[in-house]
C-alpha positions in Angstrom: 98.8 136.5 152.3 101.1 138.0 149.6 101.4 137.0 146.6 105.2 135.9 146.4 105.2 135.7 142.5 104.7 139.7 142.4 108.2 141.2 143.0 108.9 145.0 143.4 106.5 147.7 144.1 103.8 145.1 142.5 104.4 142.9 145.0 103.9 145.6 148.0 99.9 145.0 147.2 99.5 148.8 148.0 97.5 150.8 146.5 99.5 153.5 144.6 99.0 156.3 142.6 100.3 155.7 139.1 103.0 158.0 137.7 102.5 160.5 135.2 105.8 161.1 133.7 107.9 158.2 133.1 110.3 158.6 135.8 109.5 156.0 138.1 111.0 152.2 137.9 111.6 148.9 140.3 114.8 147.1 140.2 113.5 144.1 139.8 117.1 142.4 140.8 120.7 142.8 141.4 121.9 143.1 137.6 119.1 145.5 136.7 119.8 147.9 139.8 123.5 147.8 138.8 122.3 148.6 135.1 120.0 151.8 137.0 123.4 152.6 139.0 125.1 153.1 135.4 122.1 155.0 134.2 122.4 157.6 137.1 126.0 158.1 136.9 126.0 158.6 133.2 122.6 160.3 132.4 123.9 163.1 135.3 119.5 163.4 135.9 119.2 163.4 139.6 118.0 160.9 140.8 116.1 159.4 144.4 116.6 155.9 145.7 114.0 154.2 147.8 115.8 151.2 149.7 112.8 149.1 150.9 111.7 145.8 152.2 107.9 144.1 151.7 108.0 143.1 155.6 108.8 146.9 156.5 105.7 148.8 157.8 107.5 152.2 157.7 108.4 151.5 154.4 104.9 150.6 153.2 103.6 153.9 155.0 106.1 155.7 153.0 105.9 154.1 149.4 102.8 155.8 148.5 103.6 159.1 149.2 107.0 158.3 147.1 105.1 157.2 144.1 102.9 160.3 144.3 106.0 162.7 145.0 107.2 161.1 141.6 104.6 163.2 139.5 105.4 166.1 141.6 109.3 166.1 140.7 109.4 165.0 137.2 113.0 166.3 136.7 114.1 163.4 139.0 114.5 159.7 138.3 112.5 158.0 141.1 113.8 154.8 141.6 112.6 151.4 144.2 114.5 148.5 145.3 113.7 145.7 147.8 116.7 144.8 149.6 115.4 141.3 149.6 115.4 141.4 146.1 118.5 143.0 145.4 120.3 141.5 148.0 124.2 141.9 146.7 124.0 145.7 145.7 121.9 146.3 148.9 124.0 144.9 151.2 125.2 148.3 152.5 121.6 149.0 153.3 121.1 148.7 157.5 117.9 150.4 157.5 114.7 150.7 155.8 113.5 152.5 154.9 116.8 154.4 153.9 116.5 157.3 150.7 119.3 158.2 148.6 119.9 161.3 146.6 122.3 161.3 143.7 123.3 164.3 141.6 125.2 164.6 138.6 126.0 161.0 138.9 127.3 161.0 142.6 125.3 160.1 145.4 124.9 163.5 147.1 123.1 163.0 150.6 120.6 160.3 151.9 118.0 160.0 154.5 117.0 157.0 156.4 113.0 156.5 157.7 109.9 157.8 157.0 108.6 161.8 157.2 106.3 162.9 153.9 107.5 166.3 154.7 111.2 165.7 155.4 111.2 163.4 151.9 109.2 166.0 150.2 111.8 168.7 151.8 114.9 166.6 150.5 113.3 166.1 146.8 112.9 169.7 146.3 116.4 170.4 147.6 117.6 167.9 145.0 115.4 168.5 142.1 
């Protein structure tokens, strides 16, 4: 059973490879993804979004190889949101899992399901 007091990639229960760099975070809500959304456009870093869901099992296949891509690409911002968590800025989001890439502030291109190689293809276009 999950725990439903962990929220965010904590509360995936996953096992996942811890990030070397700094450049991985959870939006742990709506106000803090809209702060992360200010941080991308005004920072200009690019940046990766991972639009997921706890009940998703494409998503949970996917998440570690994101967390480990994160040391790989430590020029990008790696970032995680659970629609069910953030639930007004996600509302856009029909499918999960759904990536987006951001560049110098604007959202650049985006990919939706899983494919290690397709993700790591995209992050090394956009890094």
């Amino acid at each position: 059973m999950e725990d439903q007091s962990k929220k965010g990639i904590e509360g995936t229960a996953l096992d996942l490879a811890s990030n070397r760099h700094g450049n991985f975070v959870t939006a742990s809500g709506d106000e803090n993804l809209k702060d992360i959304f200010h941080q991308i456009r005004t920072s200009k870093r690019p940046a990766v979004i991972n639009y997921g869901a706890s009940w998703c099992r494409v998503c949970g296949q996917i998440l570690p190889t994101f967390c480990q891509l994160s040391s790989e690409f430590p020029k990008l911002s790696f970032v995680y949101a659970n629609i069910d968590e953030c639930p007004d800025t996600t509302q856009h989001i029909r499918y999960t899992p759904t990536f987006h890439f951001y560049r110098d502030g604007e959202r650049v291109d985006e990919m939706f399901g899983a494919g290690e190689e397709r993700l790591h293809d995209r992050l090394w276009l956009h890094s």
